[in-house]
C-alpha positions as CSV (number, residue, x, y, z in Angstrom):
1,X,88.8,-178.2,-146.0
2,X,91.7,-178.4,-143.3
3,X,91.2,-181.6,-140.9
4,X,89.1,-180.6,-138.4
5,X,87.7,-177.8,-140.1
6,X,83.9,-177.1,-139.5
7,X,81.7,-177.7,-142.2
8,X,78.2,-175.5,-141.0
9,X,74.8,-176.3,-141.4
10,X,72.1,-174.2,-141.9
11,X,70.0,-177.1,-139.3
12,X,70.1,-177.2,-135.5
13,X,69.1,-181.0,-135.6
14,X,70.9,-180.8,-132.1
15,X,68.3,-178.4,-130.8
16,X,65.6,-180.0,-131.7
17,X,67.1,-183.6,-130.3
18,X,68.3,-181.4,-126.6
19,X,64.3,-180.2,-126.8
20,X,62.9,-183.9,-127.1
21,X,65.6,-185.5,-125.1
22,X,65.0,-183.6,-122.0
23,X,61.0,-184.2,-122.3
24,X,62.2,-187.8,-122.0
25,X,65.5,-188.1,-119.6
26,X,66.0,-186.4,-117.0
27,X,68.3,-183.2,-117.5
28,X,68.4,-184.6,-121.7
29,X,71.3,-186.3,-120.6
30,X,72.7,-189.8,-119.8
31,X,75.4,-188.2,-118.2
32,X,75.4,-185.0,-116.2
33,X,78.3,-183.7,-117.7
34,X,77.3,-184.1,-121.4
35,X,74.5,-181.2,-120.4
36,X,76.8,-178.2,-120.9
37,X,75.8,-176.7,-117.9
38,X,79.4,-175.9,-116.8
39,X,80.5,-173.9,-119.9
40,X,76.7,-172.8,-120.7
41,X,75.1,-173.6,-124.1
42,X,73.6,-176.7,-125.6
43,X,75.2,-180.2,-126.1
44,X,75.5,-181.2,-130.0
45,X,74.2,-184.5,-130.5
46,X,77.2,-186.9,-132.7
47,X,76.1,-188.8,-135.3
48,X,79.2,-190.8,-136.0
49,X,82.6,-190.9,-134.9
50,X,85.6,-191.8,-136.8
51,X,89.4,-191.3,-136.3
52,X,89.9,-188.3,-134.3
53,X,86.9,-187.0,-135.7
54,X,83.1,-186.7,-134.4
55,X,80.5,-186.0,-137.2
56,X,77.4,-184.5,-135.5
57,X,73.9,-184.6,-136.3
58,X,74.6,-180.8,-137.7
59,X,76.3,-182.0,-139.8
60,X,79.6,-180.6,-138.3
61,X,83.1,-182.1,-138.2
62,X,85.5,-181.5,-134.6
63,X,88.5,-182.8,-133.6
64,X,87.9,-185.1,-130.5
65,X,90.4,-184.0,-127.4
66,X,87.4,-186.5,-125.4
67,X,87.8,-189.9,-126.8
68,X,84.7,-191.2,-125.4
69,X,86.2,-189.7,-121.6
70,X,89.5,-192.0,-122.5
71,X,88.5,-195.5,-124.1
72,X,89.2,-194.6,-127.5
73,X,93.3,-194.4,-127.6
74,X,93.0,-195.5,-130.9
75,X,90.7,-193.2,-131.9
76,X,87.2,-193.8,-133.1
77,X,86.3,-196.8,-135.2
78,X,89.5,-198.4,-135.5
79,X,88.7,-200.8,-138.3
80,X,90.9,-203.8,-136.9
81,X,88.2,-203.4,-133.6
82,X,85.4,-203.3,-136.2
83,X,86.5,-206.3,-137.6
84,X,86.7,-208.1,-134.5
85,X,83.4,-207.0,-133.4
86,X,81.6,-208.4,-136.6
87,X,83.6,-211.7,-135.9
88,X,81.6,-211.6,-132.4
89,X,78.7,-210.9,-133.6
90,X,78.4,-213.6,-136.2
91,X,78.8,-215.4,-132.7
92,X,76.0,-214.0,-131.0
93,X,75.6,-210.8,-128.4
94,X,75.7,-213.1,-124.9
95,X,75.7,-216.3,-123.6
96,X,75.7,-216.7,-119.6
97,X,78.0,-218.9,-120.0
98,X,81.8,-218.6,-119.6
99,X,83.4,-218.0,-123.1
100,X,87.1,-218.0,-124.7
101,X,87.6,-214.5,-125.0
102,X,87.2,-214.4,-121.3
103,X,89.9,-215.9,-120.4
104,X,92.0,-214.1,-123.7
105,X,91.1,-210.9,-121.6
106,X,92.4,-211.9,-118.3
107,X,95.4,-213.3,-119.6
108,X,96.3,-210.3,-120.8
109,X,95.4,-208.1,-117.7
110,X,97.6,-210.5,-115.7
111,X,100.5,-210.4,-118.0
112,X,100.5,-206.7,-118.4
113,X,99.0,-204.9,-115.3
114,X,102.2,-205.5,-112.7
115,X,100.0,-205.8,-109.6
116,X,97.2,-208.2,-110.9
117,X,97.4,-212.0,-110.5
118,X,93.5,-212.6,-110.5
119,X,90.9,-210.5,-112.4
120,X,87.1,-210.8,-112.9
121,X,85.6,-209.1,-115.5
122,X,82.4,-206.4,-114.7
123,X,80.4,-204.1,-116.9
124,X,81.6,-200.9,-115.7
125,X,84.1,-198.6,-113.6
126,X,82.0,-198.0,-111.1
127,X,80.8,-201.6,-111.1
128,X,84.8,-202.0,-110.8
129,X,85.4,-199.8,-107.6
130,X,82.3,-200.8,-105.8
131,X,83.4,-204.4,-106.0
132,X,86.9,-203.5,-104.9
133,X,85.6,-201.6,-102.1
134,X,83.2,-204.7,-100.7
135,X,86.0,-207.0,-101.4
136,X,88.7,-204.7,-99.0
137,X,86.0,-204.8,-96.6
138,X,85.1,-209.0,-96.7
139,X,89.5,-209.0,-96.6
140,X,90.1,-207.3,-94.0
141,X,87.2,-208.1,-91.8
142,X,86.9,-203.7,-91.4
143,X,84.3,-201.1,-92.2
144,X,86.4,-197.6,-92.8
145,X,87.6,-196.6,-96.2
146,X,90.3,-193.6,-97.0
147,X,89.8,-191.9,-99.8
148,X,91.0,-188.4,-101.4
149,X,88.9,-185.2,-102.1
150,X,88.3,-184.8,-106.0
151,X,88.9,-188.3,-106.9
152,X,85.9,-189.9,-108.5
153,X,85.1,-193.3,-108.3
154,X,81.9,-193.7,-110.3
155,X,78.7,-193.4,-108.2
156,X,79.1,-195.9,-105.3
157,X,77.3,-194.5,-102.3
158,X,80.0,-194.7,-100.2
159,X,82.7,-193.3,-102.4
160,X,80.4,-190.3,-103.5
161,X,81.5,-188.2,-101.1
162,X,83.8,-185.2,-102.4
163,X,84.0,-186.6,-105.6
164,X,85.5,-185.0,-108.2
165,X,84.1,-184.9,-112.5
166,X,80.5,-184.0,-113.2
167,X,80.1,-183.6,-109.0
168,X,82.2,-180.7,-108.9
169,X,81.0,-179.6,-112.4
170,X,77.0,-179.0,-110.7
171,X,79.0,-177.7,-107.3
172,X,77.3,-180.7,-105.6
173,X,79.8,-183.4,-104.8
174,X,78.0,-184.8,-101.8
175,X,75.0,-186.4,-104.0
176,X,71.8,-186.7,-102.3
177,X,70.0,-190.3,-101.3
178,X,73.1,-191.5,-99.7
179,X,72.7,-192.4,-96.0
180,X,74.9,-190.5,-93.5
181,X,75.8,-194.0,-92.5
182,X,77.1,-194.7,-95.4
183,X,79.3,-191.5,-95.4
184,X,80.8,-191.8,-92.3
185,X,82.3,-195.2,-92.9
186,X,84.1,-192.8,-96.2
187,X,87.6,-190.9,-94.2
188,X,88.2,-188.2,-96.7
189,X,91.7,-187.0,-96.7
190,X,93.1,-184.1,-99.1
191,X,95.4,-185.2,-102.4
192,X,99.1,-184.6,-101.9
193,X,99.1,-184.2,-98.3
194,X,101.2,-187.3,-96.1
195,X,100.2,-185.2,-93.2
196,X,96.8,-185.7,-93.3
197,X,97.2,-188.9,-94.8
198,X,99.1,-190.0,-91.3
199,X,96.6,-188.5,-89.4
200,X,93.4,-190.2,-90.8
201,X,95.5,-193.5,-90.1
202,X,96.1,-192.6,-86.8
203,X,92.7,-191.3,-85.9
204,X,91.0,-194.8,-86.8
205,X,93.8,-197.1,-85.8
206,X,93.1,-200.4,-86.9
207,X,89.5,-199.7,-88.8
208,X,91.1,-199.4,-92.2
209,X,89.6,-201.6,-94.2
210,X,91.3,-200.1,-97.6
211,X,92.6,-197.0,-99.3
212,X,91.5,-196.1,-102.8
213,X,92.5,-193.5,-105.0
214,X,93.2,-192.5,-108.6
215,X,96.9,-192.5,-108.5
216,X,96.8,-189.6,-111.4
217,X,93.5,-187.9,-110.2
218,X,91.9,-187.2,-113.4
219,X,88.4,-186.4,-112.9
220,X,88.9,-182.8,-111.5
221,X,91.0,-181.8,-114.3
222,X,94.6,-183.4,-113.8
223,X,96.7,-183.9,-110.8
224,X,100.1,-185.3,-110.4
225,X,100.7,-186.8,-107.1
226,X,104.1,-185.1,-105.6
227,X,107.6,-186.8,-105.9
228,X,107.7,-190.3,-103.4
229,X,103.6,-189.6,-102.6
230,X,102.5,-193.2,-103.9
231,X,105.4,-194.8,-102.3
232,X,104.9,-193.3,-99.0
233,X,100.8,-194.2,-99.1
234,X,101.8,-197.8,-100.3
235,X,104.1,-197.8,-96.7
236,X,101.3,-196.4,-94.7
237,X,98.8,-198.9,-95.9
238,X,101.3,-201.4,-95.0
239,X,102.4,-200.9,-91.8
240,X,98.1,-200.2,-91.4
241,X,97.1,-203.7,-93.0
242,X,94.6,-201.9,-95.2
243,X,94.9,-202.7,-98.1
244,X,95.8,-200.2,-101.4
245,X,93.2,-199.8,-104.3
246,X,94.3,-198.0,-107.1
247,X,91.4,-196.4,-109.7
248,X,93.1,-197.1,-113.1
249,X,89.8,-197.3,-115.1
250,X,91.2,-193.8,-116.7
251,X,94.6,-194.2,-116.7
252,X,95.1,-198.1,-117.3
253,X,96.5,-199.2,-121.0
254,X,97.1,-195.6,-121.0
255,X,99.5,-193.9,-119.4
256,X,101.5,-196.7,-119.8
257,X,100.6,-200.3,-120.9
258,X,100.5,-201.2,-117.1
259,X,99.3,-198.2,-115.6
260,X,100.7,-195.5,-113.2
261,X,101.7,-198.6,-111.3
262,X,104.4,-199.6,-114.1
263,X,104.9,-196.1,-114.7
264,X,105.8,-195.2,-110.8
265,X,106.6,-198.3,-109.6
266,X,103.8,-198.9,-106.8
267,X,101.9,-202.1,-106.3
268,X,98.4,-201.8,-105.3
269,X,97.1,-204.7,-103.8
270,X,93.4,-204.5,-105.6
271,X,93.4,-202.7,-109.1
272,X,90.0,-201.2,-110.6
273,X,90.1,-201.1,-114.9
274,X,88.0,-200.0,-117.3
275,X,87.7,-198.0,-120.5
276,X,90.7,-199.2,-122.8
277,X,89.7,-202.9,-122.2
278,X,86.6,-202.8,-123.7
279,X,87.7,-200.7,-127.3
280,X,84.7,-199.0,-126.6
281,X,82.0,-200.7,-125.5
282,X,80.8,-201.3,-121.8
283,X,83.4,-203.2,-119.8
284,X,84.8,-203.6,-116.4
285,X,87.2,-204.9,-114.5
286,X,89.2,-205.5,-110.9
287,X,92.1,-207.5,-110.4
288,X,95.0,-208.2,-107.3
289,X,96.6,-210.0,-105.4
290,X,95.4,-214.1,-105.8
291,X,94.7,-214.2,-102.5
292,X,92.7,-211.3,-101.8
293,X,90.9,-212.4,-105.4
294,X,90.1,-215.9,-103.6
295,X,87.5,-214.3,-101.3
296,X,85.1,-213.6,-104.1
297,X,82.5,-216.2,-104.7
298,X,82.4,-218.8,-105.7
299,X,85.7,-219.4,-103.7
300,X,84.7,-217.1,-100.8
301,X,82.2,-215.5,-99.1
302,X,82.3,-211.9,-100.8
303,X,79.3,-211.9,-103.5
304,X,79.6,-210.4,-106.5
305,X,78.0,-211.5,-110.1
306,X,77.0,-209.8,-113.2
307,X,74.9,-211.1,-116.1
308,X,76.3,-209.2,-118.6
309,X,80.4,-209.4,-117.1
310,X,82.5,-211.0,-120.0
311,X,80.7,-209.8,-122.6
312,X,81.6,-211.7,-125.7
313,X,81.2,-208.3,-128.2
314,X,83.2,-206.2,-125.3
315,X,85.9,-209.0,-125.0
316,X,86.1,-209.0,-128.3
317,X,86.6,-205.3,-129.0
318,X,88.4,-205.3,-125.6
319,X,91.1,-207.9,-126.9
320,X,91.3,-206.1,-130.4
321,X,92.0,-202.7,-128.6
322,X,95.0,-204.3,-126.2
323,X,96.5,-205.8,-129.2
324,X,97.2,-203.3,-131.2
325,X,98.9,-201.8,-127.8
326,X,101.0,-204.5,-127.7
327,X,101.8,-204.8,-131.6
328,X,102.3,-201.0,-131.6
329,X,103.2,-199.8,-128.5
330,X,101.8,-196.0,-129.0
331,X,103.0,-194.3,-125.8
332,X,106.0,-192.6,-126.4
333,X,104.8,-190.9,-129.4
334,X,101.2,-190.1,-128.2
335,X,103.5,-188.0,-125.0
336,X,105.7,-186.3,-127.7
337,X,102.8,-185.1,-129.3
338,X,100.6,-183.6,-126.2
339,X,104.0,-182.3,-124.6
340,X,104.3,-180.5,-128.3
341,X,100.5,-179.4,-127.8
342,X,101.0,-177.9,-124.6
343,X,103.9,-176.4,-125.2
344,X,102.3,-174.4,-128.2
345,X,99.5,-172.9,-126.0
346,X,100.8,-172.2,-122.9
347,X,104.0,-170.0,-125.4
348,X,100.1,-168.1,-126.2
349,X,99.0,-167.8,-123.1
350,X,102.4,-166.4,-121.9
351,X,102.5,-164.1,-124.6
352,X,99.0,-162.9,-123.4
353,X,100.0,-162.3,-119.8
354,X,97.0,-165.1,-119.1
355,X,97.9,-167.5,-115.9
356,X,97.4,-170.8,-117.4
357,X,98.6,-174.4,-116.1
358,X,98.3,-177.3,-118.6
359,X,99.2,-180.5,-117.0
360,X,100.3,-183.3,-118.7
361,X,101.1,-187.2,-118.6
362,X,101.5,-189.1,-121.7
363,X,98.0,-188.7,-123.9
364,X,96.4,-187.0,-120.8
365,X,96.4,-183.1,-119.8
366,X,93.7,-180.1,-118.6
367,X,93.5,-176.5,-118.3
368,X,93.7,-174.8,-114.9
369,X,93.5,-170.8,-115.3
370,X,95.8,-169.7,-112.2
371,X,99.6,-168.6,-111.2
372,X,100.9,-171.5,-109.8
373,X,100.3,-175.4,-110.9
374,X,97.4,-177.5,-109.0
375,X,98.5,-179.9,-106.0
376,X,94.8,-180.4,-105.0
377,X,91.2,-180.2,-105.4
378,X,91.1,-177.3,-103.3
379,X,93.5,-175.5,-105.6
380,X,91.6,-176.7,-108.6
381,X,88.5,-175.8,-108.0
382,X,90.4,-172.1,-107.1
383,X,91.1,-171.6,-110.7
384,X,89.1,-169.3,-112.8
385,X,86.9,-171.3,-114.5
386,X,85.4,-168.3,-116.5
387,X,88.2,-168.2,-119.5
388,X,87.9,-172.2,-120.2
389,X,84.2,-171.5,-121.1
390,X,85.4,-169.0,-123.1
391,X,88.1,-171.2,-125.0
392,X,85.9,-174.2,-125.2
393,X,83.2,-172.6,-127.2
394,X,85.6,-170.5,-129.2
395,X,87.3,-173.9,-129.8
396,X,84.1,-175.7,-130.3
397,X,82.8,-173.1,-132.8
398,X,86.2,-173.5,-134.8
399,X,86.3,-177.2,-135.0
400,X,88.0,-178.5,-132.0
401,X,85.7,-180.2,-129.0
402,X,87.4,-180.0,-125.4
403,X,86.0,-182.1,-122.6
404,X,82.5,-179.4,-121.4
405,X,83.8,-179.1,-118.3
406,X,87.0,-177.5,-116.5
407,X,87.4,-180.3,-113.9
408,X,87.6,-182.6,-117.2
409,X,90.7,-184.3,-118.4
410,X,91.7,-184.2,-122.6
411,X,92.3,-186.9,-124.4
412,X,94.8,-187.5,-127.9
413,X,94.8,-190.7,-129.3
414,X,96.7,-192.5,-132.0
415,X,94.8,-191.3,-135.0
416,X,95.5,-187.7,-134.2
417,X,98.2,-187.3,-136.5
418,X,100.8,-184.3,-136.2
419,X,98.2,-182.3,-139.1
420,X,95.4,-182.6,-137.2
421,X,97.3,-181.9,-133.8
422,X,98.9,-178.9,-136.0
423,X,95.0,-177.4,-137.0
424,X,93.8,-178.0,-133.3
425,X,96.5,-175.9,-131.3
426,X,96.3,-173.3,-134.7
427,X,92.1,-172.9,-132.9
428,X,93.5,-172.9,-129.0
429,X,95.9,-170.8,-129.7
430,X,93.4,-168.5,-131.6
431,X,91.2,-169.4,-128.3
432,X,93.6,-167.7,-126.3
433,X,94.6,-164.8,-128.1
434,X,90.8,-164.3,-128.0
435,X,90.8,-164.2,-124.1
């Protein structure tokens, strides 16, 4: 059998495990996205992961363009993050207590993120932005925070509010139980616009508290911010004295080892991580300026605690994941090889006559089904989202699993190797010709 290819079952343990699952959690799901509901069908179930490779309970075998939604750049079960995980665990699973690998992690942060001179460690993303958020606010001494239609921040009250990734997938992205209170201290401005940008600034003069964006939006497929953007809102923030907060729980350790702030040259002042630092398990983190780091207790008066932050099996796969960056530095390869991916399906969909726009950066791209390439969420959302259904179960049925979403962002990591990468655009490019 080819890499990739799909062994079939005559079982649909998947069924039966959607059936229970949803008598028990709400929607079946841990995760909205991870429903289906945007491309229609029903979610397979994995049973193991390993490589580039997901096993599911149907005993099925697809190449993984998800990655665990980014964290697994070097692919699934890496056995060097393995190892260091049974070394932890011979250790014991949490100790409340501050621990060595700790302070390994934030030594490495702070060497290798350009904008980071203090870090504390939290359990998630959206653990990361909230804190980031309250800490702007305690900073500054202000209320009112800027942030950008379709970006996703995890689900902070006051940042879910035109959100981008499983919000825009259920056409909700205002989620209900948070307060209009909450909502109006949120200044939502559109992605790739200075314009608007300037005029948000000006409209609440000197009530910025912070800025906060993903500097590559990523959770409503993938945007690239225009030529000088991030250098012009680093100059607005400025001359504001709010403070910038970049979102690089996606794209830290992976679009470059120190970000899209080593890859475009803009210092944030507060930084939110996630994902790659952990190797795969929960993990958090938010790092800046020492300064602004120095007003978190128990130095300053802005709270913020977590029993579980520093976890010594998540520091330990954490460290094991950003060593083999540093050992192996993968990036240059991984963005010949997705350039060579989208290259080889968007020659298909040209051939077809099929409007298709395949962003890319590094490991990272999406699928936008219209003439002219995406600037905003208002664009995105534009694109026909009918023929990625269409692809992603025509890919899924074949072998290959794409994110099950169209405002979701695909993901190749190390252990794709040029035959697997050669099988999967073989099935997209069948995908499309299928269109």
């Amino acid at each position: 059998m080819m890499p990739g290819a799909m062994a079939k079952s005559t079982e649909n343990h998947s069924q039966a495990l959607f059936e229970k699952a949803q008598r028990l959690i709400p929607g079946g799901v841990n995760s909205p996205v991870r429903a289906f509901r945007s491309v229609g069908g029903t979610p397979f179930f994995t049973q193991r992961a390993d490589g580039p490779f997901l096993f599911t309970a149907d005993g099925t075998r697809l190449i993984d363009f998800v990655c665990t939604w980014g964290p697994a750049i070097h692919g699934h079960n890496h056995p060097e993050i393995r190892a260091a995980l049974q070394r932890a665990l011979d250790n014991g699973t949490s100790f409340g207590t501050p621990a060595p690998a700790e302070v390994e992690m934030a030594e490495r942060i702070t060497r290798t993120v350009p904008s980071v001179e203090k870090v504390r460690l939290v359990n998630s993303g959206t653990e990361a932005t909230m804190s980031c958020i309250r800490l702007a606010r305690g900073y500054t001494g202000r209320d009112k925070i800027i942030k950008f239609s379709g970006c996703y921040h995890g689900h902070v009250d006051s940042l879910l509010v035109s959100a981008g990734s499983g919000a825009l997938t259920h056409g909700s992205p205002d989620s209900a139980g948070i307060p209009d209170s909450f909502a109006r201290e949120t200044v939502v401005v559109p992605f790739n616009d200075i314009g608007a940008l300037q005029t948000a600034f000006a409209a609440n003069d000197d009530r910025i508290a912070g800025v906060i964006l993903e500097p590559y939006p990523a959770n409503v497929g993938l945007i690239l911010p225009d030529p000088d953007y991030l250098d012009t809102l680093r100059t607005l923030c400025d001359e504001a004295g709010a403070l910038l907060i970049f979102d690089e729980v996606m794209t830290g350790f992976r679009v470059a080892a120190g970000g899209v702030q080593e890859a475009a040259g803009v210092r944030p002042d507060l930084t939110a991580m996630g994902k790659i630092i952990g190797g795969g398990l929960p993990v958090g983190a938010f790092g800046g300026k020492a300064e602004i780091m120095d007003r978190l207790a128990p130095d300053g008066p802005v709270y913020q605690a977590g029993t579980l932050s520093g976890n010594p099996l998540a520091m330990a796969a954490g460290n094991a994941s950003l060593d083999l960056l540093e050992k192996h530095p993968p990036y240059d390869g991984l963005d010949r090889k997705a350039k060579r991916l989208r290259e080889v399906v968007l020659q298909a969909a040209a051939e077809k006559g099929i409007p298709l726009q395949i962003p890319q950066t590094g490991s990272m791209f999406s699928f936008y089904f219209t003439e002219n390439p995406v600037r905003n969420d208002r664009q995105a959302t534009a694109a026909d989202r009918e023929p990625f259904s269409r692809i992603f179960h025509f890919a899924l049925d074949h072998g290959v699993y794409l994110p099950p979403s169209p405002f979701e962002t695909c993901f190749i990591s190390t252990a794709h190797d040029d035959e697997v990468l050669e099988r999967a655009a073989e099935i997209l490019v069948k995908a499309i010709q299928a269109l």
